[in-house]
N, C-alpha and C positions, 0 to 999 in steps of 0.2 A: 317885341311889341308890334302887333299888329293896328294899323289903321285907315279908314277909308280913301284917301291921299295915295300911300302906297300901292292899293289895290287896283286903285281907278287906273295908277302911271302903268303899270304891271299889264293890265290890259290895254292899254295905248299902244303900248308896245308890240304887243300879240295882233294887232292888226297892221302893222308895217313889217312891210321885208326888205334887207338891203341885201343885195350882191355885192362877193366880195370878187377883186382881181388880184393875179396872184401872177410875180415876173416867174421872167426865169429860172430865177435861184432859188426859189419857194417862199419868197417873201413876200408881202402885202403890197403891192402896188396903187390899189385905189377902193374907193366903197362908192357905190351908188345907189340912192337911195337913202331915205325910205321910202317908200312909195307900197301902195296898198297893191297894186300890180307891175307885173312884168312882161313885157309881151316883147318874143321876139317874132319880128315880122321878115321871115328868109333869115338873111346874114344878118339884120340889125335888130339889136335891144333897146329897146324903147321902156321912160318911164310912164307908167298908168296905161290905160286900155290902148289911148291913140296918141301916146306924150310924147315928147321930145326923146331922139335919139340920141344916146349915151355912149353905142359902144358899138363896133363895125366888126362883121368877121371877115379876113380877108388873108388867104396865102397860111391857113392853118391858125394865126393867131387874131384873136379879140383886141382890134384896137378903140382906144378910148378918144372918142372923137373930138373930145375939148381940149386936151394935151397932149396926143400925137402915143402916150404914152402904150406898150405891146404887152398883152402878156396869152399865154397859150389854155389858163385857167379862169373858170368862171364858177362861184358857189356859192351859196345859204345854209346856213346851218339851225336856220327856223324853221320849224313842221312848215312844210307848204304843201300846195296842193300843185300838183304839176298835171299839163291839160295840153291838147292842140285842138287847133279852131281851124273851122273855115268860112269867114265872116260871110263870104258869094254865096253855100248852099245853105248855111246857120247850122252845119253840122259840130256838135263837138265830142270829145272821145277824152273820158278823166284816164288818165293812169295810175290816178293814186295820191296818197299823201307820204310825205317822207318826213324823219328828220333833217337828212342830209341831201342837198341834190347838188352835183357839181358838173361842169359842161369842162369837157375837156377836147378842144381841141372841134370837132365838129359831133360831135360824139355826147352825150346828158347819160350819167350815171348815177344812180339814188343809192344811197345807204352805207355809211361807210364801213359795217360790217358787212361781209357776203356781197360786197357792190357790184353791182350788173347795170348793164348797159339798157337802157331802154329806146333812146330816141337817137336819129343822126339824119345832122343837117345837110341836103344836098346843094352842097354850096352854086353849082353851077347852074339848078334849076330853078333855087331859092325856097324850096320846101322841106318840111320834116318827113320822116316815115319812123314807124316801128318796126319790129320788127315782126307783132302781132297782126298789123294791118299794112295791109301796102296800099293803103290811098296816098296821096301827097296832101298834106294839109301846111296851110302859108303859116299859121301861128303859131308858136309855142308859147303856155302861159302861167308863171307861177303865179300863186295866189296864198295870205295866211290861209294857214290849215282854220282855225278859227278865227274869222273875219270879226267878231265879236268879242275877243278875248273867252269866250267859255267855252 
């Protein structure tokens, strides 16, 4: 049975995205989020465009800045839209929409069939690059694939 209820929650949903963290041992460590963005700014993830800081990269692993807690994996498995920014020149550059996008390590990989590396963070300059473009852009940003649920 379908009804308007279900439909509306269904796309509520479609406009939030959580990341997940993931320890050691490949278990679940923590979720952050919902949140309708993500923006890493350098080494830190922040919730919403300019929101509070969630999660830190430091010495290889993502740590989670409320409980101390480490893990080396970061991902969604919500179509997103993955982006870098540069808020100083207002330039931005999409890479695409995925189902899958996972950060492993300094490293953002999309898709979990045929997965390739797209993006990697220079930790010690605090910017992204592709591998497409060698600018250095400060942001990196998921967003729902549809911001609208349609």
């Amino acid at each position: 049975m379908h009804d308007a209820t279900t439909e509306e929650n269904s796309s509520a949903r479609e406009r939030f995205l959580i990341v997940w963290g993931k320890n050691q041992v490949g278990g679940l460590q923590c979720a952050f989020g919902p949140a309708t963005t993500f923006r890493s700014v350098g080494p830190s993830l922040r919730l919403g465009s300019h929101g509070e800081e969630v999660a830190r990269f430091y010495d290889g692993l993502w740590i989670n800045v409320r409980t101390g807690g480490r893990f080396p994996c970061l991902w969604t498995e919500t179509s997103s839209l993955l982006g870098l920014e540069n808020p100083t020149t207002n330039q931005s550059l999409t890479l695409g929409t995925f189902a899958m996008i996972g950060v492993m390590g300094n490293t953002v990989y999309v898709e979990r069939e045929n997965s390739r590396a797209v993006a990697t963070l220079d930790e010690r300059g605090g910017f992204w690059r592709t591998s497409q473009d060698e600018r250095k852009w400060p942001d990196l940003t998921l967003r729902p694939a549809s911001p609208f649920g349609k």
